[in-house]
N, C-alpha and C positions, 0 to 999 in steps of 0.2 A: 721840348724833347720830342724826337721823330719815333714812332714806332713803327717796330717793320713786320710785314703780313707773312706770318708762318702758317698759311692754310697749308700749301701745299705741304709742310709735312706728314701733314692729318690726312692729307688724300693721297698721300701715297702709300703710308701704311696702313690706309682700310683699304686701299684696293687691292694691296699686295694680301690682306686677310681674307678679302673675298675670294681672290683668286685661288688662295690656298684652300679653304674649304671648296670649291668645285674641284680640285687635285685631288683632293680627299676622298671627295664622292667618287671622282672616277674611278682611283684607287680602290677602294672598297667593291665598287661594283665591278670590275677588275677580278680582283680575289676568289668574290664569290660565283663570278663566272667561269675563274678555273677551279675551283671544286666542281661546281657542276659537269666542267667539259671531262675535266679527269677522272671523278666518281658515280657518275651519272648516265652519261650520253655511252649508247652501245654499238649504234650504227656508225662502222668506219671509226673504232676506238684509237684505232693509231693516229688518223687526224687530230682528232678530237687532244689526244696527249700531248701530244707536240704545241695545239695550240695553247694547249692548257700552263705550259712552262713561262712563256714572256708574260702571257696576262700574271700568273702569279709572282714573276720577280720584279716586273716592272712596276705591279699593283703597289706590291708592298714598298717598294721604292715612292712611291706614287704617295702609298696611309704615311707611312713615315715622314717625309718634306710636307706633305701640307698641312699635317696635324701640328709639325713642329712652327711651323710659321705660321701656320695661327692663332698657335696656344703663344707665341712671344710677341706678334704685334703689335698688341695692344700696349702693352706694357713698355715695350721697344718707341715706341709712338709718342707716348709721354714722357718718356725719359728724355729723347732725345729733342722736343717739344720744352721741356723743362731749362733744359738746358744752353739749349739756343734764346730761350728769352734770358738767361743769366748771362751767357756770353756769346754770342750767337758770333764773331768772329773763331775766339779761341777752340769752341765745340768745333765748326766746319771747318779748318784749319786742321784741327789737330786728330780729330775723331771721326765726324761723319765723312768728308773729303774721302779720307783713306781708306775708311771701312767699303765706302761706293768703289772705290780703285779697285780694291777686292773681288767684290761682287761681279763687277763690269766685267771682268777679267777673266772669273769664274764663267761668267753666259758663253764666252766662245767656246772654252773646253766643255757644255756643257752643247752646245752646237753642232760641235764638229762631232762630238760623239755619237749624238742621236743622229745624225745625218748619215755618218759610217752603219749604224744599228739599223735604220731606217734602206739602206742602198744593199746591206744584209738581208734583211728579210725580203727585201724585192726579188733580188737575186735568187735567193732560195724560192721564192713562190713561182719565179718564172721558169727557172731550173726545174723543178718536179711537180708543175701542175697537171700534166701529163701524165706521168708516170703513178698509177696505182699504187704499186708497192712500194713507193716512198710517201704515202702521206701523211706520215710523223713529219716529215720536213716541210712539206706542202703546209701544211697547219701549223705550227713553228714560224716559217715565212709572214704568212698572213698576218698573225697575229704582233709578232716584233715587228713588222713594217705600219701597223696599225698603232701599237703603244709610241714606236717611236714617234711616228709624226704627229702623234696629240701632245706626246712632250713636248718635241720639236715647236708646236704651234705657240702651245702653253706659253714657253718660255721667250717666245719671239716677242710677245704682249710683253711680258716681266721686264724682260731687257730693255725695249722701248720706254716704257714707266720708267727703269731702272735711269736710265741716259738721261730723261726729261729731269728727273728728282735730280741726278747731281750737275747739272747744267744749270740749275734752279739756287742748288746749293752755289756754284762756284760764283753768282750773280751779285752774291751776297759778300763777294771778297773786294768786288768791285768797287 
């Protein structure tokens, strides 16, 4: 009897966990950076507010996905580990295949967003860097051009991981 080497599911869902906890961190530090910009900083407040809005929704966008993805990978990891040594065709066939289709699918809408949000905030930063009395937007700019492309980067890693694990997976139909 052959048995077949399912590491690679165990390193893609701890690395998908690790990644999620530095999301998290960023997230959080994120948050508390727009408390501080919004409730705190007095020089140039309207900067300061503007920037304070993307760090806070993007943050909490930020606590939310990677708290949630790492409070299920584990779990996600062995199930799907469980079940691939039980039928490791009918699981990747029927289950993990599709769920990855999914997901792949998801990273360009997840792409092209941050890249429009990211081409947003440039625009505005470059639009009213100049200009004093817009630096609510000036700060706004900065800051959404900043979440986005750590998203942007974030998720460029994820998707590559993501491609490798089911190209790993389809290996296995073979």
């Amino acid at each position: 009897m052959q048995t077949k080497d399912f590491t690679f599911i165990h390193k893609y869902f701890m690395a998908e966990k690790q990644e999620s906890l530095l999301f998290l961190i960023i997230g959080i530090a994120a948050v508390l950076l727009s408390v501080v910009f919004f409730f705190v900083m007095k020089t140039n407040p309207s900067f300061y507010k503007g920037a304070a809005i993307p760090l806070l929704l993007i943050g909490l966008m930020q606590v939310t996905v990677g708290y949630t993805v790492w409070a299920r990978s584990d779990k996600q990891r062995l199930d799907v580990a469980y079940k691939m040594g039980m039928d490791s065709i009918g699981c990747t066939k029927n289950e993990e295949l599709p769920r990855m289709k999914i997901v792949n699918g998801n990273f360009v809408i997840y792409r092209y967003t941050e890249i429009a949000l990211a081409i947003t905030g440039i625009v505005l930063l470059l639009a009213f860097r100049n200009n004093g009395g817009k630096a609510f937007w000036f700060g706004l700019g900065i800051t959404l051009a900043i979440q986005s492309l750590i998203m942007l980067g974030a998720d460029y890693f994820a998707e590559k991981r993501a491609h490798l694990y089911t190209a790993q997976l389809e290996s296995l139909l073979k």
